[in-house]
C-alpha positions as CSV (number, residue, x, y, z in Angstrom):
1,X,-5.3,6.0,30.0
2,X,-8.7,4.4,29.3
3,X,-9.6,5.6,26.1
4,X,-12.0,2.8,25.7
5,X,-13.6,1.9,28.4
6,X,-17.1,0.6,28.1
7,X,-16.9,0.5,24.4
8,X,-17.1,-2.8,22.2
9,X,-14.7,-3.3,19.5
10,X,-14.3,-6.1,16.6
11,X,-11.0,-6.7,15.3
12,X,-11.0,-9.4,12.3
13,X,-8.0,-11.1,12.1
14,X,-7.4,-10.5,15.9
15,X,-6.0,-13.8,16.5
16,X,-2.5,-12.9,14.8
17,X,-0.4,-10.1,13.7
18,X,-1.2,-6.5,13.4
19,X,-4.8,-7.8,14.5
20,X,-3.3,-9.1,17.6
21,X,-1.2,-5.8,18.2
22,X,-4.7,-3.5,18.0
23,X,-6.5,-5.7,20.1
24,X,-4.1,-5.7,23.2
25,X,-3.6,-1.8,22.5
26,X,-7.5,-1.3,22.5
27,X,-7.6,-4.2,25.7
28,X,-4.8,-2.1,27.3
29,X,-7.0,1.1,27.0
30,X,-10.5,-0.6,28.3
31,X,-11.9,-2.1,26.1
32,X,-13.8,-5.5,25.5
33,X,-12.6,-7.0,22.6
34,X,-14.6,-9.3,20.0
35,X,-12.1,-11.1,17.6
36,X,-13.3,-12.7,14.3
37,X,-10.5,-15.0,12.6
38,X,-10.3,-18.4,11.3
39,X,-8.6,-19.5,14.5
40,X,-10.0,-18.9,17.9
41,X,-8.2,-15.9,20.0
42,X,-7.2,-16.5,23.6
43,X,-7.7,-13.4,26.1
44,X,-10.5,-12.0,23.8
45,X,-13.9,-11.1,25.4
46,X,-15.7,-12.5,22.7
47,X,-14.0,-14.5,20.3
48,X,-15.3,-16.2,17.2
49,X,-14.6,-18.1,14.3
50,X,-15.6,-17.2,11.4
51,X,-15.0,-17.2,7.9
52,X,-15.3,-13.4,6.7
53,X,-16.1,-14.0,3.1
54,X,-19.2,-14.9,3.3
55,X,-21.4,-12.7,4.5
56,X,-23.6,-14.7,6.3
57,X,-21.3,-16.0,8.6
58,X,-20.7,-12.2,9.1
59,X,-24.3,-11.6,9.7
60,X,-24.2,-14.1,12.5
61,X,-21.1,-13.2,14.6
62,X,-21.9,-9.4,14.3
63,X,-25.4,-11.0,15.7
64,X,-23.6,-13.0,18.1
65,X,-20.8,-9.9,19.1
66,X,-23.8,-7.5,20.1
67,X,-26.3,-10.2,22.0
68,X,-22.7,-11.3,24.1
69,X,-21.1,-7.7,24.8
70,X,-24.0,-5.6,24.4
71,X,-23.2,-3.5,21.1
72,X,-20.4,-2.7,18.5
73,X,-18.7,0.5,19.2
74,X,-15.2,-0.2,16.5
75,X,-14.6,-2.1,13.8
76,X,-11.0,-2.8,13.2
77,X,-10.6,-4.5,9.2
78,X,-7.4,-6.1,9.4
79,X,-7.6,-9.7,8.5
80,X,-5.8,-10.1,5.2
81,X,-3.5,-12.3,2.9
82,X,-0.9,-11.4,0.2
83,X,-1.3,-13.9,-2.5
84,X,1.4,-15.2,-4.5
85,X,4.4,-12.9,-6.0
86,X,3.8,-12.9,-9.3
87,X,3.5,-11.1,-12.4
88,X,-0.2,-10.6,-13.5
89,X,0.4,-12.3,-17.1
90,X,0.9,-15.8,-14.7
91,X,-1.3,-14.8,-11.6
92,X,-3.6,-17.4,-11.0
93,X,-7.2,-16.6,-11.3
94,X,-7.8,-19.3,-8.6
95,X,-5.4,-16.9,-6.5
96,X,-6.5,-13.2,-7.1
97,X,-10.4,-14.5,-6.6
98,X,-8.8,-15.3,-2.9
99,X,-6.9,-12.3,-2.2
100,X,-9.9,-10.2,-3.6
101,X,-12.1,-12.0,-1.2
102,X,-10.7,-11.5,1.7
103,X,-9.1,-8.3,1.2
104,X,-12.1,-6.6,-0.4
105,X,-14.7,-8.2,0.0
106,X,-14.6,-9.8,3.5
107,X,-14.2,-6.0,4.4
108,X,-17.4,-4.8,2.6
109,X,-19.4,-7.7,4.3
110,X,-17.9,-6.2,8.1
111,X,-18.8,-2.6,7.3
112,X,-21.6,-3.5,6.2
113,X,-23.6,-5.6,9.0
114,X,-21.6,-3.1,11.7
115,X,-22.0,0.1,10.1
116,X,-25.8,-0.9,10.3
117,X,-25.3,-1.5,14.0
118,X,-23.6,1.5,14.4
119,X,-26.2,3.9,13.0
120,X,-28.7,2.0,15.1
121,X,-26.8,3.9,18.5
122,X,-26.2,6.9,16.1
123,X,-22.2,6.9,17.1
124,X,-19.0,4.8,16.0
125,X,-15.5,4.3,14.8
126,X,-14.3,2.2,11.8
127,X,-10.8,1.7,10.5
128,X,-10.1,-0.2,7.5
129,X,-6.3,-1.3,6.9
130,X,-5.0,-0.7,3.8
131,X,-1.5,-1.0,2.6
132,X,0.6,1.5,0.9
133,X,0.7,-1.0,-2.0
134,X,-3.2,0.3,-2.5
135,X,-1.9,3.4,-3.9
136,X,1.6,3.0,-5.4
137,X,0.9,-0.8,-6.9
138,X,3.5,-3.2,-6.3
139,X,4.8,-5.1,-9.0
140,X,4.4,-8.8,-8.2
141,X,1.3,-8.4,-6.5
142,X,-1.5,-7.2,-8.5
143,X,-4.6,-8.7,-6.5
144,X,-3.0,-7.6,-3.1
145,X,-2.2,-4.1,-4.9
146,X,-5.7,-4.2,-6.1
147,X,-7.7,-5.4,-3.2
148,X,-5.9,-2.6,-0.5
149,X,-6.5,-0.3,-3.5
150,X,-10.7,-0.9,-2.9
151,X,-10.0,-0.9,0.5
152,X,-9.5,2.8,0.2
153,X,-12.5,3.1,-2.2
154,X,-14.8,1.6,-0.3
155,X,-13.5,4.1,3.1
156,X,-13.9,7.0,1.3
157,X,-17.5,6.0,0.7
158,X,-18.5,4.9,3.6
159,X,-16.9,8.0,5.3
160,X,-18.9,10.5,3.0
161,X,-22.2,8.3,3.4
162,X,-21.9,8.7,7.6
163,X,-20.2,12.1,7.4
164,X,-23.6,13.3,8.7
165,X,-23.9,11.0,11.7
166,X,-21.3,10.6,15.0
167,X,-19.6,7.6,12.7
168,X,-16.3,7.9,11.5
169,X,-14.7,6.2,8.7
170,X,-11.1,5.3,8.0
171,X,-8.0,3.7,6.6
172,X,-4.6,3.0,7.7
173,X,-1.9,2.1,4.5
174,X,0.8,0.9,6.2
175,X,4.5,0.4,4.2
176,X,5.4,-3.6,5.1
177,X,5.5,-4.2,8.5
178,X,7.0,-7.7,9.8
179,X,4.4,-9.6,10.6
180,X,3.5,-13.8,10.0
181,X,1.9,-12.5,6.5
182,X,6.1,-12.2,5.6
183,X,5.8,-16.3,5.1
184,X,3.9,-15.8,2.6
185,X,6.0,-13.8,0.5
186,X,9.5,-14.5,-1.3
187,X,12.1,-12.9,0.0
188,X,13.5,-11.0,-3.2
189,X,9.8,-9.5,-2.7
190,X,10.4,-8.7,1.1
191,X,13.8,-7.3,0.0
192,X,11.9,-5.3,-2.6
193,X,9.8,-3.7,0.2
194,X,12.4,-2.5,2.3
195,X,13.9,-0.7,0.0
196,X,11.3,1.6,-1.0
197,X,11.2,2.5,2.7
198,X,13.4,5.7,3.3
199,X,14.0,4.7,7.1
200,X,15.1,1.7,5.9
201,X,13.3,-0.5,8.3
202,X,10.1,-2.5,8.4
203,X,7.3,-0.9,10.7
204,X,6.4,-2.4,14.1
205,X,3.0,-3.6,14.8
206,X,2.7,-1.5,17.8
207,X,3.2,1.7,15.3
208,X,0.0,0.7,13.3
209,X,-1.9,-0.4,16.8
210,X,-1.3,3.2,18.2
211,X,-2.3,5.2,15.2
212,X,-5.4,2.7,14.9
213,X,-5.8,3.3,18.4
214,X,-6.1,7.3,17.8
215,X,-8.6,7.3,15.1
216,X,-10.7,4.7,17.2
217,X,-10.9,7.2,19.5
218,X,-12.8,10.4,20.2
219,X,-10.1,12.6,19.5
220,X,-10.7,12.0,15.9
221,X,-14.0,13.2,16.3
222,X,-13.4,15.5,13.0
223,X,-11.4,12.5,10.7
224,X,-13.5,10.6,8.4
225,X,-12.6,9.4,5.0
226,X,-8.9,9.8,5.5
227,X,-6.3,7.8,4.5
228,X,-3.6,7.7,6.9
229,X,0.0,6.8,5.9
230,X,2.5,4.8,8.6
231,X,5.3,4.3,5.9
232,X,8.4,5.2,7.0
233,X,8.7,8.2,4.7
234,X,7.4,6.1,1.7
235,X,4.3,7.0,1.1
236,X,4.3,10.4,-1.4
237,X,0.8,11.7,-1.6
């Protein structure tokens, strides 16, 4: 099924991960795929490198993205890090001014430049990913709790500010899903995770990359603010 075909869509963080899963799902379905990541993305249409917290270098590649393949049609936010497990009396403000950057902010700065894109051509998808840490908090990770928590903030906005328009805004809050970000993280931490899940497994990538793929597409023509769990029976609101 081609879904996508003709359309345009950036994935940041598309070089690894659940990134990488989205963009061969969204490849898979038609379309051309712009990657933005630290590290340049092999297969891509258009790939770029770019550091996504700071906004000019956003600016530019969403610049560069629509001269190359002709427009923006999705934006899919899913670059992130996890910061250091720790508790927040000893979390290093060096650290959470990182994980707030380019959870949060690096986030802002995309919707931002593409949503202005987008309402240029008067139609669009955006999906923000979250975590399921955003609105439950987990313990040992306040900046990454906090950042996927104004992840969801900034959705909900955005969603109500295009509600109007043939632009869609959402977010995905995934439980943990084992992905290279699980280096980053002690394993008591990754134990910890797991067991909140009732399933009692970790998602797969391809799970997130086909619910992604559904609100990128135009059968979630009447979605937009929504916050869409993939949790394994965690999630409880």
């Amino acid at each position: 099924m081609q879904r996508f075909a003709g359309q345009v869509a950036v994935i940041t963080g598309g070089a690894s991960g659940i990134g990488a899963a989205i963009a061969a799902r969204l490849k898979q379905e038609g379309a051309d795929i712009a990657s933005w990541d630290l590290t340049p993305t092999p297969g891509a249409d258009h790939s770029e490198v770019v550091d996504l917290t700071n906004p000019e270098a956003v600016a530019r590649a969403t610049a560069n993205t629509v001269a190359e393949l002709g427009g923006i049609d999705i934006l899919v936010a899913s670059a992130g890090i996890t910061g250091p497990n720790l508790p927040t009396w000893e979390y290093p403000v060096a650290d959470w001014q990182r994980v707030i950057d380019v959870n949060l902010n690096a986030v802002f700065y995309c919707c931002r430049e593409v949503s202005a894109v987008m309402r240029t051509r008067g139609t669009g998808r955006i999906v923000n990913i979250a975590s399921i840490a955003g609105k439950e908090g987990n313990p040992n990770a306040p900046a990454y709790s906090a950042s996927k928590a104004g992840v969801i903030g900034l959705t909900k906005s955005l969603g109500k500010e295009l509600a109007k328009t043939a632009i869609t805004v959402n977010c995905v809050t995934p439980a943990a899903v084992r992905t290279p970000l699980f280096s980053q993280m002690k394993p008591e931490f990754i134990d910890f995770m797991l067991s909140k899940i009732p399933m009692g497994r970790f998602g797969e990538m391809e799970e997130i990359a086909s619910l992604v793929c559904w609100l990128a597409s135009a059968e979630a023509s009447f979605s937009t603010g929504g916050v869409f769990d993939c949790s394994g029976g965690r999630a409880t609101y």
